[in-house]
FIKOLZA-1660 file (N, C-alpha, C; in steps of 0.1 Angstrom, whole numbers, plus 5000, padded with zeros to 4 digits):
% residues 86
   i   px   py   pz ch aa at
   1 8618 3913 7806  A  X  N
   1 8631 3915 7799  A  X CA
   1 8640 3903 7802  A  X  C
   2 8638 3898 7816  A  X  N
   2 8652 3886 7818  A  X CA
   2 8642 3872 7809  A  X  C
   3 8635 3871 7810  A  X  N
   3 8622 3863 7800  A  X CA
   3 8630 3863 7788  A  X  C
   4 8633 3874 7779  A  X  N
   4 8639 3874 7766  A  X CA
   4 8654 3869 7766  A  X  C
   5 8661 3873 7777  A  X  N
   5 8674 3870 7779  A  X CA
   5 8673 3855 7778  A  X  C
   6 8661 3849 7788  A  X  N
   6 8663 3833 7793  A  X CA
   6 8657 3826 7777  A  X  C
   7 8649 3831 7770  A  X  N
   7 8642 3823 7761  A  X CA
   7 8656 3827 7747  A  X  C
   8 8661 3836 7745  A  X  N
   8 8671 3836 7736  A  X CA
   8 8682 3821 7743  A  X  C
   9 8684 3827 7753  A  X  N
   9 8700 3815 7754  A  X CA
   9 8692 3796 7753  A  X  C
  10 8676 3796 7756  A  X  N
  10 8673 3783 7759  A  X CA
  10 8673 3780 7742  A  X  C
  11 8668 3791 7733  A  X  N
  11 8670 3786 7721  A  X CA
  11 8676 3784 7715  A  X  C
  12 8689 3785 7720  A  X  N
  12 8705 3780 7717  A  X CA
  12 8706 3766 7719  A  X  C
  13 8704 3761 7729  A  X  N
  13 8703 3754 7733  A  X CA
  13 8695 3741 7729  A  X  C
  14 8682 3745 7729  A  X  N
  14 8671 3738 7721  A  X CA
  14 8664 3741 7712  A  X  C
  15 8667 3743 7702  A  X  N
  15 8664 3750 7691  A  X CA
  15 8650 3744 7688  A  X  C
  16 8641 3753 7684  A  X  N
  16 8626 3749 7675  A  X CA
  16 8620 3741 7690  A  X  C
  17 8628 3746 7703  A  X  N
  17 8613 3738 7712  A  X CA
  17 8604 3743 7714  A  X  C
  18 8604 3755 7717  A  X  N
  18 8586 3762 7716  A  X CA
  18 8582 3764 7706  A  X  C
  19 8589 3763 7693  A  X  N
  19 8579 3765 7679  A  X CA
  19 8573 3753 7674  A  X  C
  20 8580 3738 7677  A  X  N
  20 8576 3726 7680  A  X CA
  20 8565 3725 7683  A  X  C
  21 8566 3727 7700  A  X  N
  21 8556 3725 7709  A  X CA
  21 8540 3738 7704  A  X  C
  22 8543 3747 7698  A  X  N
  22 8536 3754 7693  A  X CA
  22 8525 3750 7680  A  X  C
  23 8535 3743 7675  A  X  N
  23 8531 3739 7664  A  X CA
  23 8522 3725 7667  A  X  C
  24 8522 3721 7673  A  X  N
  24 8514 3707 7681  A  X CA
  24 8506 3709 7689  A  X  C
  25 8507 3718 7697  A  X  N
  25 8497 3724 7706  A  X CA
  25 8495 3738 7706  A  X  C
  26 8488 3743 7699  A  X  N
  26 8487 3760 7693  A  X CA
  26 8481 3766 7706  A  X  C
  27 8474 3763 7714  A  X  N
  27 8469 3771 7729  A  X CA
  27 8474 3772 7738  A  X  C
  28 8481 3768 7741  A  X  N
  28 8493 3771 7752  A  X CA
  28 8500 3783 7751  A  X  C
  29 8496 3788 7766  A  X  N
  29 8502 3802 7767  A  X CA
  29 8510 3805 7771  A  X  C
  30 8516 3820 7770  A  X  N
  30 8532 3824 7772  A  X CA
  30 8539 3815 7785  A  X  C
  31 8528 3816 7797  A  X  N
  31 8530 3809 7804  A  X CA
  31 8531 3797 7807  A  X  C
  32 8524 3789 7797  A  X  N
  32 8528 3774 7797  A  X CA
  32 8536 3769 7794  A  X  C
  33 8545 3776 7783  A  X  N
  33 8557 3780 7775  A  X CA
  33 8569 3780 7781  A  X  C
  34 8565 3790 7795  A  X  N
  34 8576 3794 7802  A  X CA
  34 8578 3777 7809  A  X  C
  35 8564 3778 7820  A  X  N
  35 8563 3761 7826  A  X CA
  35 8572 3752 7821  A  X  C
  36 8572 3749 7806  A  X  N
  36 8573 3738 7796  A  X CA
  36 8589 3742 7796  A  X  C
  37 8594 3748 7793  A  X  N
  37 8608 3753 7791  A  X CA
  37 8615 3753 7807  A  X  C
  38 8610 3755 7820  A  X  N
  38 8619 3746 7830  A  X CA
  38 8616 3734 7834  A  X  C
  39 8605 3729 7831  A  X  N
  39 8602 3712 7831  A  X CA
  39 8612 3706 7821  A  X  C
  40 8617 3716 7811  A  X  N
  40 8625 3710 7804  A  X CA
  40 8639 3709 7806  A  X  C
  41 8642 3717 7815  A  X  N
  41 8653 3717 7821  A  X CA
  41 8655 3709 7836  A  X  C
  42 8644 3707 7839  A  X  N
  42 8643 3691 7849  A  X CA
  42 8644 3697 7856  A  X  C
  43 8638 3712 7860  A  X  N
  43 8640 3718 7875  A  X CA
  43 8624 3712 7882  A  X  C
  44 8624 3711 7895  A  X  N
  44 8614 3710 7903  A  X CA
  44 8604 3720 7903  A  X  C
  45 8597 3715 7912  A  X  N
  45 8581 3724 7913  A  X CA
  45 8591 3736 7926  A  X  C
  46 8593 3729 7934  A  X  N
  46 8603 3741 7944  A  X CA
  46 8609 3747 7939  A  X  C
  47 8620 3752 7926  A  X  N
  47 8625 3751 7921  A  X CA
  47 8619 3763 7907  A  X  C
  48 8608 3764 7903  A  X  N
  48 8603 3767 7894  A  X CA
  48 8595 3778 7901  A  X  C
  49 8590 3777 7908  A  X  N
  49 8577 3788 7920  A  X CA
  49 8580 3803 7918  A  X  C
  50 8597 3804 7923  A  X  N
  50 8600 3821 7925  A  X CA
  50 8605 3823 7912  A  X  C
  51 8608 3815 7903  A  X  N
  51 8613 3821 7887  A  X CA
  51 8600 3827 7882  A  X  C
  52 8586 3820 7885  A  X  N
  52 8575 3824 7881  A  X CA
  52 8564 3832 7889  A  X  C
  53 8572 3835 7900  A  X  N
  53 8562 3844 7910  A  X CA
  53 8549 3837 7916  A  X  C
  54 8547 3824 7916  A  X  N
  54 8536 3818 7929  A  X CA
  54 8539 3807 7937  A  X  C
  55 8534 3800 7946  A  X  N
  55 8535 3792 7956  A  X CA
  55 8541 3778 7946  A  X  C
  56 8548 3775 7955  A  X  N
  56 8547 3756 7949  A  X CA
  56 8533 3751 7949  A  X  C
  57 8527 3752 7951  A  X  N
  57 8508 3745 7951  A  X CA
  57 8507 3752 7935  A  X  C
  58 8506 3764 7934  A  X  N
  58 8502 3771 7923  A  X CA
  58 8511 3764 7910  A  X  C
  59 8525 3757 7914  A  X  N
  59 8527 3755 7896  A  X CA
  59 8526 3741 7899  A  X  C
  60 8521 3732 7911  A  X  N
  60 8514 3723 7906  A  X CA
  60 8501 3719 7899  A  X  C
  61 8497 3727 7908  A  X  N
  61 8483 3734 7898  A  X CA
  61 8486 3738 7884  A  X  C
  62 8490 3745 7880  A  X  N
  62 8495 3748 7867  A  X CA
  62 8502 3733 7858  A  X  C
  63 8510 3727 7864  A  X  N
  63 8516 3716 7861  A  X CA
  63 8507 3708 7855  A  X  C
  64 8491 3703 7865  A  X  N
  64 8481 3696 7861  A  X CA
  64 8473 3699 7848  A  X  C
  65 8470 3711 7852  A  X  N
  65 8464 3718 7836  A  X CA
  65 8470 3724 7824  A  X  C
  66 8483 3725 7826  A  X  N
  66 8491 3720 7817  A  X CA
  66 8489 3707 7811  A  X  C
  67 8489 3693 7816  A  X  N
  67 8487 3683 7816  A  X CA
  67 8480 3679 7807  A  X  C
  68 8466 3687 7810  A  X  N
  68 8456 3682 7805  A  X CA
  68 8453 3689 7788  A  X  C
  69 8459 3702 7791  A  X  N
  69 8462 3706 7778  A  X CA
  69 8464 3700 7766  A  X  C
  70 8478 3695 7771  A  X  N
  70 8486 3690 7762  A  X CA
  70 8481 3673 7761  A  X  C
  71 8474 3666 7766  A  X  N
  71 8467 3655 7772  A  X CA
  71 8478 3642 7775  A  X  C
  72 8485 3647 7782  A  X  N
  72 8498 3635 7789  A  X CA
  72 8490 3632 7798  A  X  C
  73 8491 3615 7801  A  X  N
  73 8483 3604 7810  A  X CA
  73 8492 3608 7822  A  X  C
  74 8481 3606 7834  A  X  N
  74 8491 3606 7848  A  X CA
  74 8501 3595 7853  A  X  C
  75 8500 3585 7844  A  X  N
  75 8510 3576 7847  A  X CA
  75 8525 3582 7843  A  X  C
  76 8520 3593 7833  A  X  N
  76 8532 3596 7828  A  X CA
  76 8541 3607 7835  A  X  C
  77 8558 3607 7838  A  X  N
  77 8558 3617 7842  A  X CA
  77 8559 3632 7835  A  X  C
  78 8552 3646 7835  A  X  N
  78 8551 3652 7828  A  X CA
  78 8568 3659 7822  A  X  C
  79 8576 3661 7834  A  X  N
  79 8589 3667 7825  A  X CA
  79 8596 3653 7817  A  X  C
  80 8599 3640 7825  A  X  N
  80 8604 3634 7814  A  X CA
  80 8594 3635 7798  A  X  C
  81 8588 3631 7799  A  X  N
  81 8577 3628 7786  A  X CA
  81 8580 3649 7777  A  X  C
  82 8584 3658 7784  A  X  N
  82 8587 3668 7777  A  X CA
  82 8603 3668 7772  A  X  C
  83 8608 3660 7780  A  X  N
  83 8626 3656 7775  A  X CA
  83 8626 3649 7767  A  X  C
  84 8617 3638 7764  A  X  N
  84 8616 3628 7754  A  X CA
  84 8609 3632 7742  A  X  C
  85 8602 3640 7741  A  X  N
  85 8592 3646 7732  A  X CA
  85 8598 3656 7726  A  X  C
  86 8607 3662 7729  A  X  N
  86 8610 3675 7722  A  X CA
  86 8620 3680 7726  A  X  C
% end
């Protein structure tokens, strides 16, 4: 329920970024979604952990395969390259 609250107000804000990102990358799950939408808000991996319920290891982990999903090079940084992209 606060998921609906957070994803209404960020699409105020950023209109068409998950249907964007959707539409360019159709496999990405609710959860990457979520991932992708505070990377886009430039919060940290410490930062991100308790809004999603696991360890900082785990949404680095997530962050990586995320990554590869979407196929961003490791040179690249993943939230800037999601601020610049969409």
């Amino acid at each position: 329920d606060e998921w609906k609250v957070f994803e209404t107000n960020f699409n105020e804000l950023h209109e068409d970024f998950f249907k964007d990102l959707l539409a360019k990358y159709p496999k990405l799950s609710n959860r990457d979604l979520k991932l992708c939408a505070y990377l886009k808000m430039n919060l940290t991996s410490k930062e991100i952990a308790p809004l999603i319920g696991i360890s900082v290891r785990g949404v680095e982990v997530h962050r990586y395969r995320l990554r590869k999903k979407i196929d961003v090079d490791n040179s690249e940084n993943l939230t800037n390259w999601l601020i610049a992209n969409f």
